[in-house]
C-alpha positions in Angstrom: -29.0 130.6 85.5 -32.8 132.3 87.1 -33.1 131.8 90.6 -36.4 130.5 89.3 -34.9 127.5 86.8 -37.3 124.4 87.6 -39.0 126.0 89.9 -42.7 125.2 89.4 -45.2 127.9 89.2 -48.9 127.5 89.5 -51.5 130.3 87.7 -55.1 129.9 88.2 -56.6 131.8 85.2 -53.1 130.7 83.6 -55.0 130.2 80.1 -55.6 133.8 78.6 -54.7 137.3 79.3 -52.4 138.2 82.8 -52.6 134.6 83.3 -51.3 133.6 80.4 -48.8 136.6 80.0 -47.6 135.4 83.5 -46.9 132.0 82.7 -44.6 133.0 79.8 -42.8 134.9 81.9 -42.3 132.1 84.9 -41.4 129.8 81.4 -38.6 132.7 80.3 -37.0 132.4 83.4 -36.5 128.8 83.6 -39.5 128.1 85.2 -42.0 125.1 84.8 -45.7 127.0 84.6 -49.1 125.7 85.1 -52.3 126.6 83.7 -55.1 125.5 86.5 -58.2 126.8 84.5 -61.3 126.2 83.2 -59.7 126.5 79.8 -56.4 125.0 78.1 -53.9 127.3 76.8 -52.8 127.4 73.0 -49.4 126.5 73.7 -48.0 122.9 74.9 -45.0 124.5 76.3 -47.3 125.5 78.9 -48.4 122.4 81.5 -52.7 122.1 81.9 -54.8 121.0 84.3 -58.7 121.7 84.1 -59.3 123.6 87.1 -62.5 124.8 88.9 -61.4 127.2 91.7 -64.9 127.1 92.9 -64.7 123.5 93.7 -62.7 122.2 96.5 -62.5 118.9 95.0 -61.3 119.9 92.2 -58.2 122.0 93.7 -57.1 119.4 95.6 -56.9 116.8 92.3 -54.9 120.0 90.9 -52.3 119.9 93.6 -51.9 116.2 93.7 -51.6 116.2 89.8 -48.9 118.9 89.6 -47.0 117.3 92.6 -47.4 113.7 91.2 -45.7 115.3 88.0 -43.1 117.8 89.6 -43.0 117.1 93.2 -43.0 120.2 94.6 -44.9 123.4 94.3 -42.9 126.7 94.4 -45.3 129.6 93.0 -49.1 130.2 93.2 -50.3 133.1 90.9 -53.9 133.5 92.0 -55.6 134.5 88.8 -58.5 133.3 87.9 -61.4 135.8 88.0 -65.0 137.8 86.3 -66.1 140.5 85.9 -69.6 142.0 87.0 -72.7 143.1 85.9 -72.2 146.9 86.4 -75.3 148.6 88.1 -76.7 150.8 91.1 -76.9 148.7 94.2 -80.3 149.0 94.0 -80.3 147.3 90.6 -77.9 144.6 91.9 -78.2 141.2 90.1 -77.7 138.8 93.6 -76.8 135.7 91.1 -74.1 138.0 90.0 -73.0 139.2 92.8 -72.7 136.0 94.3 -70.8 134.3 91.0 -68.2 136.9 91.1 -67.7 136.7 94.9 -67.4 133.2 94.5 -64.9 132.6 92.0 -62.6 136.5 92.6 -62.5 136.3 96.5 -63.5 132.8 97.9 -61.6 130.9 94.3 -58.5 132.7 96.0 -58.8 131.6 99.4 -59.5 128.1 98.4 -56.5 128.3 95.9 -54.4 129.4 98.5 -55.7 126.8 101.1 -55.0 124.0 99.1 -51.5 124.8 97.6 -50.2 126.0 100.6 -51.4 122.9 102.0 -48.7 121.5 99.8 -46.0 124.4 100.3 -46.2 123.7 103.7 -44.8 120.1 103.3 -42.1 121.7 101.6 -38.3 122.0 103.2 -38.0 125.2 100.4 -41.7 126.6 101.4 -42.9 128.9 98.5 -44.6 132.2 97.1 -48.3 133.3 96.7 -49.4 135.7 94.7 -52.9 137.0 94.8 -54.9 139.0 92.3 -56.0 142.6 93.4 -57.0 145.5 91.3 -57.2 149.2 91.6 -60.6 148.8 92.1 -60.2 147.1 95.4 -58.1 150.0 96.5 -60.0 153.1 95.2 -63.3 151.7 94.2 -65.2 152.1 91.0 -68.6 153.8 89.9 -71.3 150.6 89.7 -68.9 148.6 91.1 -69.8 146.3 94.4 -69.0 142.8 93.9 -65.9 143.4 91.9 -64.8 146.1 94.2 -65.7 144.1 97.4 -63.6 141.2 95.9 -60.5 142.8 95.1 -60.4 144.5 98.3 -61.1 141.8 100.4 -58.2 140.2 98.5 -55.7 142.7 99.0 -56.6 142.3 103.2 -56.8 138.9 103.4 -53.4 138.3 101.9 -52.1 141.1 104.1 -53.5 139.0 106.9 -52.1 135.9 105.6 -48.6 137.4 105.3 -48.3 137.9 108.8 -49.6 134.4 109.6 -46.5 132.4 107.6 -44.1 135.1 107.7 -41.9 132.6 109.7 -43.0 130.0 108.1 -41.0 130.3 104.8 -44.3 130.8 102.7 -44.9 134.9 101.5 -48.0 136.1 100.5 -48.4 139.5 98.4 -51.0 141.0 95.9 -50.9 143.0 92.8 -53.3 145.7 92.1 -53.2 146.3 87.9 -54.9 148.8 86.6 -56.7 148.7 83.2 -55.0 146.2 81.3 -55.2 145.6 77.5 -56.7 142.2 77.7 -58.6 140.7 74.7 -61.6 141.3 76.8 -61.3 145.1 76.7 -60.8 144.7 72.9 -63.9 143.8 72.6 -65.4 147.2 74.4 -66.0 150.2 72.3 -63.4 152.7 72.0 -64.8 155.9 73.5 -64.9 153.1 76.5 -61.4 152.3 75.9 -60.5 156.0 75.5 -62.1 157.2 78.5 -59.7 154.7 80.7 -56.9 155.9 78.7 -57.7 159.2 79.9 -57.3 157.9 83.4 -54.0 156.6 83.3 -51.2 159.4 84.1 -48.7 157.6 82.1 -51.2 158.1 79.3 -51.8 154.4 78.1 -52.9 150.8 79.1 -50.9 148.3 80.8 -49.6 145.3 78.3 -50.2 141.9 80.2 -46.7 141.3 80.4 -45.7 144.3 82.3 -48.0 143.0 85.3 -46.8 139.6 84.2 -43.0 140.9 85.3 -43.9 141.8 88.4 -45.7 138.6 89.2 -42.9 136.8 88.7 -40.3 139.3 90.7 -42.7 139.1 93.5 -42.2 135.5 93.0 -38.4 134.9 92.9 -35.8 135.2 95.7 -34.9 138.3 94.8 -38.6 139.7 96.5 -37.1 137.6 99.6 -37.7 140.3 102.0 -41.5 141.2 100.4 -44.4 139.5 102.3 -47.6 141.4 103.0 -47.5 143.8 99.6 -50.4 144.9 97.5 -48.6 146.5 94.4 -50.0 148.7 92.5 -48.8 148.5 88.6 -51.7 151.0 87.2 -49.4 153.5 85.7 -50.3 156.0 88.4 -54.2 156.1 88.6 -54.2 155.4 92.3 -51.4 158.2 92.8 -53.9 160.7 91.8 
């Protein structure tokens, strides 16, 4: 039997892509997963509720629905994220700027407020998970919102570590690199190519490979891992 059998794992973002991969993979293990999103998965097998992480009100009627339904919540996989308009900072689009701050650093802090909220209640406390990326650790060319957001992520769950690391509740990040989402399907391929050509181990990450790591950051066998940002970008930031 998984240390993570009926164990209840929420994913913001849970719908498509990482999300999506992730929730599979807390569902392999023995896992219940939830999809708190904007949009609902293809799949019954994985649990749905419509999910604004912008909206306080709207986090806090996901909590109480997942807890009405399962009592307990054991994993937060903060997800759900955009991308940005790349440009010069002198060419910054501020209504773009201030969407993807909104939803990629302040959606996780609200996530994280409310279901720990919840954790907190809990005799068994719980695991967060926050979405990084390599471009909050290295940066990116055009990159300021995106880059701000990720790397204010990856800090504020350090911070956050160290605030509940008695307190039964651990807090890490991941930091994937490029990922081969159905969003970068849609990019040309000399685009495609030139990330490729980034990577030392020569390819793009599949969804489930950060998925994996999700969930062993997740699990009792991470017991002794608060306060990480893990990297899983097939090297680029070891260059």
């Amino acid at each position: 039997m998984s240390a993570l059998t009926s164990k209840v794992a929420v994913i913001t973002g849970g719908s498509s892509g990482i999300g999506l991969a992730t929730a599979w993979a807390f569902i392999a293990e023995g896992a219940v997963a939830v999809s708190a999103d904007v949009n609902s998965p293809e799949d019954e097998q994985i649990d749905f509720v419509k999910t604004d992480v912008t909206d306080p009100a709207s986090l806090k009627h996901m909590v109480d629905t997942v807890v009405a339904k399962y009592g307990h919540i054991d994993a937060l996989v903060a997800n759900a994220g955009v991308a940005e308009e790349k440009a010069d900072v002198a060419d910054l689009n501020e209504a773009n700027w201030q969407k993807v701050i909104d939803i990629d650093l302040t959606g996780v802090v609200l996530t994280n407020k409310y279901v720990v909220q919840q954790m907190a209640k809990q005799d068994s406390g719980g695991s967060v998970v926050n979405m990084s990326s390599i471009l909050g650790v290295v940066g990116g060319p055009k990159s300021q919102a995106y880059s701000a957001a990720k790397a204010g992520v990856a800090n504020y769950t350090k911070s956050q570590a160290v605030t509940y690391a008695t307190r039964g509740i651990r807090f890490n990040a991941v930091a994937p690199g490029y990922v081969n989402t159905p969003l970068l399907k849609t990019l040309p391929k000399e685009t495609t190519d030139a990330m490729v050509g980034k990577m030392p181990i020569g390819r793009l990450a599949e969804p489930e490979e950060i998925a994996n790591v999700i969930v062993f950051l997740s699990s009792v066998k991470a017991s002794f891992v608060t306060g990480a940002v893990v990297s899983v970008d097939g090297g680029y930031t070891a260059l």
